[in-house]
N, C-alpha and C positions, 0 to 999 in steps of 0.2 A: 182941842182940849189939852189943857197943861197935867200933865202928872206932876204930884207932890214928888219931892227927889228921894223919899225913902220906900218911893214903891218903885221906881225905877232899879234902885240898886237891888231889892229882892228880885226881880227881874232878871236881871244880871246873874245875881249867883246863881241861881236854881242853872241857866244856859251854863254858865260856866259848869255847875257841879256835874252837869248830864255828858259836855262833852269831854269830861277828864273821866269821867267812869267810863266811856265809850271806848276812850281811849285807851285806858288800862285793860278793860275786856279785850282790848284787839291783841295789846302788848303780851294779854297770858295765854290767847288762844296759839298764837305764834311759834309764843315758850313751850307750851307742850306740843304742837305740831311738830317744832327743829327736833326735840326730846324723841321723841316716838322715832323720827326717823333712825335718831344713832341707835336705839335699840331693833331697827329692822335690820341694820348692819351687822348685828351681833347674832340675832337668832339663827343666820344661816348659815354655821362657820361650816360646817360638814355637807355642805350641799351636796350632792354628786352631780357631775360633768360630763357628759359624751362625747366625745371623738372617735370619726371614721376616716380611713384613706375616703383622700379627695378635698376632704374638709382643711380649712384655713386651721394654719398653728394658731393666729393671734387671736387674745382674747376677746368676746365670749366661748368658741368653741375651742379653743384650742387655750393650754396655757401659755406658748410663746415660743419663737424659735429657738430660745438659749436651753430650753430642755429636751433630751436626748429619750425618743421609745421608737419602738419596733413603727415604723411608718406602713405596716401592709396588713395590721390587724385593728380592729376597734378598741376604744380605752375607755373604761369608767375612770374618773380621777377624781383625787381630792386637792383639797389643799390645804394641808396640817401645820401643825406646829415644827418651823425650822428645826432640821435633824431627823425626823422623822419619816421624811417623804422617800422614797425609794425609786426616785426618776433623778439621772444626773442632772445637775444644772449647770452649764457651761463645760462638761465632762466632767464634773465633781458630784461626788456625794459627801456628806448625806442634805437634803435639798426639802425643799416646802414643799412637795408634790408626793401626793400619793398616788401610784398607778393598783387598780385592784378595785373590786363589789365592797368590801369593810375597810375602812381607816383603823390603823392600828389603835388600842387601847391609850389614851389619855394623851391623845396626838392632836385636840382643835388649838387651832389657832390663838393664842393666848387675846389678841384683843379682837377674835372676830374675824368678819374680811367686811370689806369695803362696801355698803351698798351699791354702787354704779359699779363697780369693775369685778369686786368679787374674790381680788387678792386679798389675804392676808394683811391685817392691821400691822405694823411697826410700832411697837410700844418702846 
């Protein structure tokens, strides 16, 4: 059986119109999935940290070997807003690392720290 060609072409659109909506659903669920992610990076600028002798400097447990603490005691750390940290970095202060239970007053990170790594954003 032959279809008349203006039932074919409503045909047509309605497919088409279903999978452009489909498609645009995929493209905004995305957009706010990547979205939510940079804001999980932001909510955790003040996390605290543990390190014990024994334990690896390099990040997750440790902040890295270029910072200089006492290696025979356990460390809460932060990681604040450059200047404000109180662990040398490289034997310099003042550095992005807080050693201490409280980060000083109005010390987060200005753009956060990194979901996967945990350092400090660079704005």
């Amino acid at each position: 059986m032959i279809f008349p060609p203006a039932r074919r072409t409503i045909r047509h659109m309605k497919t088409n119109r279903m999978v452009r909506q489909t498609i645009g659903v995929a493209l905004l669920t995305a957009g706010i999935a990547v979205g939510g992610l940079g804001l999980a990076g932001t909510a955790q600028a003040h996390k605290p940290h543990n390190w014990c002798p024994g334990d690896p400097m390099t990040y997750p447990v440790g902040p890295g070997p270029a910072y200089s603490w006492d290696m025979n005691i356990c460390h809460t750390w932060f990681w604040v807003k450059n200047g404000k940290g109180n662990v040398p970095y490289k034997g310099q202060l003042p550095s992005s690392l807080f050693d201490g239970e409280v980060p000083p007053p109005d010390s987060e990170p200005p753009c956060g720290t990194d979901m996967f790594t945990g350092i400090p954003g660079n704005c």
